[in-house]
MISELUM-695542 format. One record per atom (N, C-alpha, C): residue in three letters; x, y, z. Coordinates in steps of 0.001 Angstrom, whole numbers, plus 500000, padded with zeros to 6 digits. Layout:
BEGIN
alaXYZ ...
// end
This chain:
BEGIN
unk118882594133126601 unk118740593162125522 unk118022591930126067 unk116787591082125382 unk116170590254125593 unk116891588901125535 unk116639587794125665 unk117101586838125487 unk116238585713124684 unk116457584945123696 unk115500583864122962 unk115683582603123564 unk114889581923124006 unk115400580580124690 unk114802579406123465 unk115796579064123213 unk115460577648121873 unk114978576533122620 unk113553575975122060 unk113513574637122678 unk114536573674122959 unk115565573357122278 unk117130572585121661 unk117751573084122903 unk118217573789122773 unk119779574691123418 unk119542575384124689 unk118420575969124694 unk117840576925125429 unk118541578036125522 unk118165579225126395 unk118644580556126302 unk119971580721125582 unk119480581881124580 unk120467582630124011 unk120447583886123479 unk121486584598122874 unk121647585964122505 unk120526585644121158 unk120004587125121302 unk119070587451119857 unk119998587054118584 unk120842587543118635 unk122455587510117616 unk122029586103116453 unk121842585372117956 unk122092583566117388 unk121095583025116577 unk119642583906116177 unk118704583731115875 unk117987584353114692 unk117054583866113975 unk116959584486112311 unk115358584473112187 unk114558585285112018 unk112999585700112169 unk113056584767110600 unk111909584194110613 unk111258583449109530 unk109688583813109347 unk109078584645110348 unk107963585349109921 unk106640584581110601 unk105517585003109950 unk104074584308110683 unk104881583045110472 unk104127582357111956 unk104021580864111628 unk102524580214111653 unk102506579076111438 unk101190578329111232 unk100652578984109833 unk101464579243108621 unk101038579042107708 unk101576578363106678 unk100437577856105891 unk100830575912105560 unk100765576463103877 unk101385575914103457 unk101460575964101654 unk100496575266101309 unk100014575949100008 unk098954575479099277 unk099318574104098748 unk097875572960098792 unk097878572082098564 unk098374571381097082 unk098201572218096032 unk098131572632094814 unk098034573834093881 unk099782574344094800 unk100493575490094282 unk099930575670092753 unk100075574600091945 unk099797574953090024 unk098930575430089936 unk097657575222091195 unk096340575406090598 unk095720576938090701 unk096818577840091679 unk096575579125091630 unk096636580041090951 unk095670581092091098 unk095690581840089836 unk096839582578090728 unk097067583932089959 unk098805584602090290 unk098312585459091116 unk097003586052091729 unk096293586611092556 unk096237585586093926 unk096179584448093775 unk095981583648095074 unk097080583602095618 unk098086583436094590 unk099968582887095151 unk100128583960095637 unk100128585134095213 unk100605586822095553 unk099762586659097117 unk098756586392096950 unk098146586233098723 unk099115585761099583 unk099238584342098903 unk099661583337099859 unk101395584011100364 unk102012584352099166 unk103569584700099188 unk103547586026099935 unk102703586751099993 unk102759588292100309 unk101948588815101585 unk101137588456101797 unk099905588885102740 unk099992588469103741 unk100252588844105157 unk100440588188106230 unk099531589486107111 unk099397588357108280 unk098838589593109321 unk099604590634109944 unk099874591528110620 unk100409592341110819 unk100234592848112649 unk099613592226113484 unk099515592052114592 unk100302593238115840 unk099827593731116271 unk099983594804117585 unk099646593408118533 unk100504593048119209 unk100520592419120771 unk101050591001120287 unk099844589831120891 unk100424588365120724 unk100756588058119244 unk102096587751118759 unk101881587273117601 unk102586585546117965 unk102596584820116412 unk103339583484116420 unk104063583480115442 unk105321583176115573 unk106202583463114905 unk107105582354114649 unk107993581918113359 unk108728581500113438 unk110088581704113572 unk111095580752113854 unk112906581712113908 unk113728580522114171 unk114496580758113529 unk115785579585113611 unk116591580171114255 unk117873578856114909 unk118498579070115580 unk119688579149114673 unk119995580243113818 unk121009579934112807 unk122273579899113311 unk122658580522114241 unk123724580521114981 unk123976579056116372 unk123068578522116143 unk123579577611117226 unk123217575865116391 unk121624575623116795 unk121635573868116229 unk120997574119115167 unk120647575656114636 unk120469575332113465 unk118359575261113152 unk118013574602114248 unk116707573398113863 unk115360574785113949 unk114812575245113436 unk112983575756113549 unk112435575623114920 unk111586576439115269 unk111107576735116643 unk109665577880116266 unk108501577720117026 unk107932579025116615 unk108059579461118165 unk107764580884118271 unk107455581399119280 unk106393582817119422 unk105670582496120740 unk104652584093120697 unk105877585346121340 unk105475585893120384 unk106049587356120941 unk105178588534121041 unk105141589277122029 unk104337590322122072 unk105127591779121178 unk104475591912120359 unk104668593071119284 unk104611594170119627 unk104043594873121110 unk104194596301121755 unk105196596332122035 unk105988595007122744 unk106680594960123990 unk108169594243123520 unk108305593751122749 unk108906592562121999 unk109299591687123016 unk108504591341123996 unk108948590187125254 unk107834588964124173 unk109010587997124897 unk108854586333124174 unk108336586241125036 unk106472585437124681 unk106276584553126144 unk106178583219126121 unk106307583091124695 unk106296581378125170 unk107665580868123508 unk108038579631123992 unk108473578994123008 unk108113577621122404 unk107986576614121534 unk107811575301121568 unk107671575063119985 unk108075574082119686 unk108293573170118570 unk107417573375117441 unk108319573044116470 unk107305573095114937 unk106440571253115026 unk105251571614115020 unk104290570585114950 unk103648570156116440 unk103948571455117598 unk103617571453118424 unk102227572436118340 unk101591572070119634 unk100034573151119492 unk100466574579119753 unk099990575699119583 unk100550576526120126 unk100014576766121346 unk101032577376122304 unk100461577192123793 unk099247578155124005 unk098807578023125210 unk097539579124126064 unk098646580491126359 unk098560581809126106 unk098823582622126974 unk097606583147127573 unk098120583944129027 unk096684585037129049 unk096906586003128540 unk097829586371127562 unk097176587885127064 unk096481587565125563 unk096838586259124712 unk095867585813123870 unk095582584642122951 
// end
């Protein structure tokens, strides 16, 4: 079993933690103004990624607070973690 390390708390059981999906995607500026084809994009369509992805996940079991992190999608090893409104880091695999 892997371990998630929270920026906050740091290392913990997967258990303690709740997938929230792609991250770095931002809501439309002017939700009203979409037709029901754009929202269905926006609400539905995500990438689907084999290897580096970015992800978001709360720490529902511990402080609670948002975090994104890259996870590799072959492998499901975390390689990096850091803050919502942080850059996302350099890895070398991408």
């Amino acid at each position: 079993m892997f371990r998630i390390t929270c920026p906050y708390c740091g290392p913990r059981e997967p258990t303690e933690f709740t997938n929230g999906g792609e991250a770095h995607i931002s809501r439309p500026q002017h939700p009203e103004q979409l037709s029901d084809a754009e929202w269905a994009e926006f609400v539905f369509m995500r990438s689907n990624t084999k290897g580096v992805f970015a992800e978001r996940w709360c720490h529902s079991g511990g402080c609670r607070k948002w975090f994104n992190a890259l996870r590799d999608t072959a492998t499901d090893e975390i390689l990096a973690v850091y803050r919502v409104g942080e850059d996302r880091p350099w890895t070398d695999r991408a």
